[in-house]
C-alpha positions in Angstrom: 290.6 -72.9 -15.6 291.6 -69.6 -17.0 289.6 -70.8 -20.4 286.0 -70.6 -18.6 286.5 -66.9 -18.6 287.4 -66.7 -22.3 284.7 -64.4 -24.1 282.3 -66.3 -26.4 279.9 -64.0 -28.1 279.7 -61.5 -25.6 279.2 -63.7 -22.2 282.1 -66.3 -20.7 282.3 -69.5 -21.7 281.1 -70.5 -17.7 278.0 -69.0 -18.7 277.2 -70.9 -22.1 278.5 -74.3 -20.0 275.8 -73.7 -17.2 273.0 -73.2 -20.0 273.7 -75.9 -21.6 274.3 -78.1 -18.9 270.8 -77.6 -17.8 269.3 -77.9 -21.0 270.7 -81.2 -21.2 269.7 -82.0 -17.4 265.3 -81.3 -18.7 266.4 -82.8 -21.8 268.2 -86.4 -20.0 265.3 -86.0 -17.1 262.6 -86.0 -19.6 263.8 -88.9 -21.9 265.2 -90.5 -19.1 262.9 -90.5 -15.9 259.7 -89.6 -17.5 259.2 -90.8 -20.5 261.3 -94.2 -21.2 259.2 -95.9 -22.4 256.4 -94.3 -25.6 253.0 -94.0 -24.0 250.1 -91.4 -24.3 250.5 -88.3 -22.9 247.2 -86.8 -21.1 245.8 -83.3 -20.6 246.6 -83.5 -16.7 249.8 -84.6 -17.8 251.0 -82.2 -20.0 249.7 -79.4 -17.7 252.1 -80.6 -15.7 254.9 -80.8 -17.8 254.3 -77.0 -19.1 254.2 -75.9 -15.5 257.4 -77.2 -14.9 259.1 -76.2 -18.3 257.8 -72.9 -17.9 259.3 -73.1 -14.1 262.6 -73.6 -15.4 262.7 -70.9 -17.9 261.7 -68.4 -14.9 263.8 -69.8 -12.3 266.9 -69.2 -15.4 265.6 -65.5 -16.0 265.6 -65.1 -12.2 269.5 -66.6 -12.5 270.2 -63.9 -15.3 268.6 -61.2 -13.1 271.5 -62.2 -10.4 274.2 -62.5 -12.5 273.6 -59.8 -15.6 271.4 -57.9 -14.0 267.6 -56.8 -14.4 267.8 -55.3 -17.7 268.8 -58.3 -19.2 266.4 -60.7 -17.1 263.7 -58.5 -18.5 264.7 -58.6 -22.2 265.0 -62.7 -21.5 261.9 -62.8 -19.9 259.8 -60.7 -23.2 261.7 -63.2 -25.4 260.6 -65.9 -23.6 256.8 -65.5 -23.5 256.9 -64.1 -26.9 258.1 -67.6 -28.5 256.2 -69.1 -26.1 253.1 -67.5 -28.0 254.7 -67.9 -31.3 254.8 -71.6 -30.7 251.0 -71.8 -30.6 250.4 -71.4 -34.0 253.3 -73.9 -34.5 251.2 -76.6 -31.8 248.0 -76.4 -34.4 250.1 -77.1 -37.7 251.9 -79.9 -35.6 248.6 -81.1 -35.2 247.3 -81.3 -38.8 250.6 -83.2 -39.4 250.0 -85.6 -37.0 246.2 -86.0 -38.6 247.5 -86.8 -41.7 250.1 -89.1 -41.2 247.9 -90.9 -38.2 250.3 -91.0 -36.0 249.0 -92.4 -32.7 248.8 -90.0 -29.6 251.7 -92.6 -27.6 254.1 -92.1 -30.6 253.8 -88.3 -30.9 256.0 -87.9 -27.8 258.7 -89.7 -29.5 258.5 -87.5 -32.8 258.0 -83.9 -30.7 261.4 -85.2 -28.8 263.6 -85.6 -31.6 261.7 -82.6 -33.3 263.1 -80.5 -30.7 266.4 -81.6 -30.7 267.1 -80.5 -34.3 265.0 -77.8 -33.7 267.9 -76.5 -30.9 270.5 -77.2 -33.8 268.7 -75.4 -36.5 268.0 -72.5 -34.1 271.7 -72.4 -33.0 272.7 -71.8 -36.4 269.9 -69.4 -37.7 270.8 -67.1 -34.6 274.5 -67.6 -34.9 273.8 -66.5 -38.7 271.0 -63.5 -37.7 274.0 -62.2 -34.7 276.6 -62.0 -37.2 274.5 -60.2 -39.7 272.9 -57.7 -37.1 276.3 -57.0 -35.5 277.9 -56.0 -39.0 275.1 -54.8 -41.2 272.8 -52.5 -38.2 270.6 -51.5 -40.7 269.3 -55.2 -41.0 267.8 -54.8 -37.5 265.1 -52.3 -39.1 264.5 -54.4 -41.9 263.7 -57.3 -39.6 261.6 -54.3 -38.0 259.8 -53.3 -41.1 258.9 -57.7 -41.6 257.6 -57.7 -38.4 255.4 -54.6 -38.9 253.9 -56.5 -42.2 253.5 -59.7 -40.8 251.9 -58.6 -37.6 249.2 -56.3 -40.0 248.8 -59.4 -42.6 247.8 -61.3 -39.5 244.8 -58.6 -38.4 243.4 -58.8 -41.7 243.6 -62.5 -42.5 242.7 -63.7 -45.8 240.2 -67.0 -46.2 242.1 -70.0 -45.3 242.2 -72.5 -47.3 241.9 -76.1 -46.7 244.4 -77.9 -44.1 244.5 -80.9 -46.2 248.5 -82.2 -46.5 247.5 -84.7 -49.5 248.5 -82.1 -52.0 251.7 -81.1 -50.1 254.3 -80.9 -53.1 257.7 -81.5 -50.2 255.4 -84.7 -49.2 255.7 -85.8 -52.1 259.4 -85.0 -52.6 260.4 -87.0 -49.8 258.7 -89.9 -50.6 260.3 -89.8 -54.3 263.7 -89.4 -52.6 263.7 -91.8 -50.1 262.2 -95.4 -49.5 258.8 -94.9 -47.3 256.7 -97.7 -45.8 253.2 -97.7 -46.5 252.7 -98.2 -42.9 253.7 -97.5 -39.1 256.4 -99.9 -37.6 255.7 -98.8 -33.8 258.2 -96.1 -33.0 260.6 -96.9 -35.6 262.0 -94.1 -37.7 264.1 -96.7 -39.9 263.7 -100.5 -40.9 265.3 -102.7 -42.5 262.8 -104.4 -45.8 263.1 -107.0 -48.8 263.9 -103.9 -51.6 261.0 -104.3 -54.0 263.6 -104.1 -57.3 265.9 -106.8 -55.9 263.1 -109.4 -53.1 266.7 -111.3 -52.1 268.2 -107.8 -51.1 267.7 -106.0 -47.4 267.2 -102.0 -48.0 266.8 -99.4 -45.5 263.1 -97.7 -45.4 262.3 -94.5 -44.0 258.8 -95.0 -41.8 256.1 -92.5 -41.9 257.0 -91.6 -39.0 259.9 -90.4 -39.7 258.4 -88.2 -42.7 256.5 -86.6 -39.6 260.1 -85.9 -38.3 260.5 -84.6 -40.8 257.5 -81.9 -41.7 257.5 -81.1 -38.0 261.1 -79.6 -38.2 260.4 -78.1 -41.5 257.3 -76.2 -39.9 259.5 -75.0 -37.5 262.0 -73.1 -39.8 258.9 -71.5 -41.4 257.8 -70.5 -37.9 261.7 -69.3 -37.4 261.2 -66.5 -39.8 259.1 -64.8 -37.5 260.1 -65.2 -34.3 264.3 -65.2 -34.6 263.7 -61.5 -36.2 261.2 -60.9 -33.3 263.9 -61.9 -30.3 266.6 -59.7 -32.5 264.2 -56.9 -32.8 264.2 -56.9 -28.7 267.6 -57.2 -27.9 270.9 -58.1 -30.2 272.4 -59.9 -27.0 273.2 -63.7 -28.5 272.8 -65.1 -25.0 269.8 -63.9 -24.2 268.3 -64.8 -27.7 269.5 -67.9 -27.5 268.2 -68.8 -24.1 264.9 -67.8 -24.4 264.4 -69.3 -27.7 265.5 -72.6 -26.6 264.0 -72.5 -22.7 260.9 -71.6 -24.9 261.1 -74.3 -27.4 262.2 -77.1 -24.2 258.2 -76.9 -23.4 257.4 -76.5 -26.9 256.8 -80.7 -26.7 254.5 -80.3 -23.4 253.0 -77.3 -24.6 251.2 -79.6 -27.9 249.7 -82.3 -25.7 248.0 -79.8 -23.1 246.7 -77.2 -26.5 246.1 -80.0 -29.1 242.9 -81.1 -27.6 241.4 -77.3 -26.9 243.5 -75.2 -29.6 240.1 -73.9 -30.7 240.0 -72.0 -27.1 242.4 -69.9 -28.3 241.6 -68.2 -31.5 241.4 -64.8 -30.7 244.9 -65.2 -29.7 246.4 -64.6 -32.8 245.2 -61.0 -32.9 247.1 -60.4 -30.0 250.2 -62.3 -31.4 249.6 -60.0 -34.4 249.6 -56.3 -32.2 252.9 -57.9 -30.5 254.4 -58.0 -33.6 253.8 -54.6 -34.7 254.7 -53.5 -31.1 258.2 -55.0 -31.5 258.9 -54.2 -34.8 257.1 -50.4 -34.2 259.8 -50.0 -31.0 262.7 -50.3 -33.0 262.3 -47.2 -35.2 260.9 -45.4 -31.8 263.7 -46.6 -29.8 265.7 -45.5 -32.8 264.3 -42.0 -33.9 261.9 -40.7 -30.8 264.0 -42.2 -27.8 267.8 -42.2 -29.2 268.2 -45.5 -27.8 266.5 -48.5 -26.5 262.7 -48.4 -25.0 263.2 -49.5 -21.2 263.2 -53.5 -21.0 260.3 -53.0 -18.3 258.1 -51.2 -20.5 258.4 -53.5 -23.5 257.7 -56.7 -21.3 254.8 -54.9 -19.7 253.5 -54.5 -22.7 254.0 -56.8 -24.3 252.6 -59.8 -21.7 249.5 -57.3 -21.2 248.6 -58.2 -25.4 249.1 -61.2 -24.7 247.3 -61.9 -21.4 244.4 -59.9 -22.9 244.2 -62.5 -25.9 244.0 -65.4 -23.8 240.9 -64.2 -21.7 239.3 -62.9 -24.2 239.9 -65.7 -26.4 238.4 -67.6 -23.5 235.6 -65.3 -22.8 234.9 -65.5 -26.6 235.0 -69.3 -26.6 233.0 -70.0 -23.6 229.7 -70.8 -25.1 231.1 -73.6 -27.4 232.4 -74.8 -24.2 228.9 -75.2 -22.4 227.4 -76.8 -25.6 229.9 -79.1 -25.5 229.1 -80.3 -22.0 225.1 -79.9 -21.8 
C-alpha cells in the first residue's frame, strides 16, 4: 500500500483517489438514481439539486480544512464560489444554444451530462498545462494577473451587444460541413444510423443535432476557461485545490442551468460584481507580490471576495424586483 503515499503533484495519491472517488459517486448517483431515464427538469427540482451540489462541495472544503488545514480550505472555498459565479454567464450562453438548436427541456439533461463530463477532461488537461507553466515560468502568474485586471474592467464598461442569434455562427457551420447532420431530432440520440444520400443502398452514420449542441456547449466552456483557470491560479498555484474546486464547481454546473435558465434576467447586475472580483484577484497578486512580500491572507481574499459577490446578487435582485411584480399583476 506504500504507493498511496507516493507524491502526485504536490498531495498523495490517497488524496487524488478520495476526490475522485466521490466525484464519480455524484456523478454514478446522478445518472444512476436520479435521472435514468430523460425527463424535464423543474425549477423546484433543480433548486434542489444545486443545494445539494453545493452541499458536497462544502462538506469537501470542510474535509480539506481537516486534513490540509484552514488555509487551504479557504483558498478552495474562494475558488469554489468564484467558478461558481463564472458559470453564470456560461448558464445564459447554454441557453441561447439550446434556443437555437430547439432542444426540448427533457433532453437538455442528457446534453449538460455529457457536457460535463468532457468538460472535467478538458479542465484536467488545461490545469495540468496552466500548473506546469506557473511552476516553471513565475512570471506567467502576473501575466494571468494583468488578463484578469483587463477583462474584469472590459466587463464594467461593456460595449453594445450584439445580437445572440447562432444562424451566422461560422464553427456551426463547420461542423455541419464536416460531419453528417440530421435535419432533425431523433429523441436523445447523439448518433444514427441513415440511408447515405450519395449511395440510398448504403447505411452511414449521422451526427444528430443534438449532438452539435454537445458540441457548442463544450466549446463555450473552453472560452469560459480562459477566465476562470487563470482566476483559480491567480488565488493559489496549489493543483489540488485548483482542481477541486473547479470541478466540485462545474459538478452543479448542470443543476445550476435548470434553476437560472428560467430567471437569468434576475441577475444582471451580477456581472458587475463578477467584473470587481476579477480585478480584485488579479489586483492581489502584484499586492501580495510588491506591498505584502507574500500572499494576502486566504481569509481576507474569501471575505472579500463572497462580500462582491453577495452584494451583486441582492442588488441584482433589488434591481429586478419591479419586473418581477409586473410579471405577476
Amino acid at each position: 500500500m506504500d504507493f498511496l503515499v507516493m507524491d502526485v503533484l504536490g498531495k498523495p495519491l490517497w488524496m487524488w483517489a478520495i476526490f475522485m472517488t466521490v466525484v464519480l459517486a455524484l456523478i454514478c448517483f446522478d445518472l444512476g438514481v436520479l435521472h435514468k431515464k430523460d425527463q424535464e427538469i423543474g425549477v423546484k427540482e433543480s433548486l434542489r439539486l444545486s443545494a445539494f451540489y453545493i452541499t458536497a462541495g462544502c462538506l469537501f472544503g470542510a474535509w480539506i480544512w481537516y486534513t490540509l488545514g484552514s488555509e487551504s480550505a479557504l483558498l478552495f472555498y474562494t475558488g469554489f464560489f468564484i467558478e461558481k459565479s463564472l458559470s453564470l454567464d456560461n448558464v445564459f450562453v447554454i441557453s441561447l444554444i439550446f434556443t437555437y438548436f430547439a432542444i426540448p427541456r427533457m433532453y437538455q439533461h442528457r446534453v449538460l451530462f455529457w457536457g460535463i463530463i468532457g468538460v472535467i477532461v478538458l479542465r484536467g488537461i488545461m490545469i495540468g498545462l496552466g500548473t506546469h507553466v506557473v511552476s516553471n515560468y513565475a512570471w506567467t502568474l502576473q501575466i494571468f494577473a494583468a488578463f484578469l485586471i483587463f477583462t474584469g474592467i472590459k466587463m464594467l464598461f461593456p460595449e453594445k451587444e450584439g445580437s445572440d442569434d447562432l444562424s451566422d455562427s461560422k464553427i456551426i457551420a463547420w461542423l455541419r460541413r464536416i460531419m453528417r447532420v440530421t435535419p432533425e431530432l431523433h429523441q436523445q440520440k447523439f448518433f444514427v444510423k441513415a440511408a447515405d444520400p450519395k449511395n440510398p443502398n448504403s447505411m452511414v452514420w449521422f451526427a444528430t443535432p443534438l449532438f452539435l449542441t454537445l458540441c457548442m456547449v463544450e466549446l463555450s466552456d473552453v472560452i469560459f476557461a480562459v477566465d476562470s483557470i487563470p482566476a483559480i491560479f491567480a488565488i493559489t498555484t496549489d493543483p489540488f485545490i485548483v482542481f477541486t474546486s473547479n470541478i466540485f464547481a462545474i459538478l452543479g454546473l448542470r443543476a445550476l442551468y435548470f434553476a437560472l435558465s428560467a430567471m437569468v434576467d434576475r441577475f444582471h447586475y451580477l456581472k458587475y460584481a463578477l467584473a470587481m472580483v476579477l480585478v480584485f484577484i488579479g489586483s492581489k497578486v502584484f499586492l501580495a507580490e510588491y506591498v505584502w512580500g507574500g500572499h494576502m491572507p486566504a481569509a481576507l481574499s474569501l471575505g472579500i471576495t463572497f462580500g462582491l459577490l453577495t452584494g451583486g446578487v441582492f442588488y441584482s435582485m433589488y434591481k429586478t424586483r419591479e419586473e418581477v411584480n409586473k410579471t405577476y399583476d
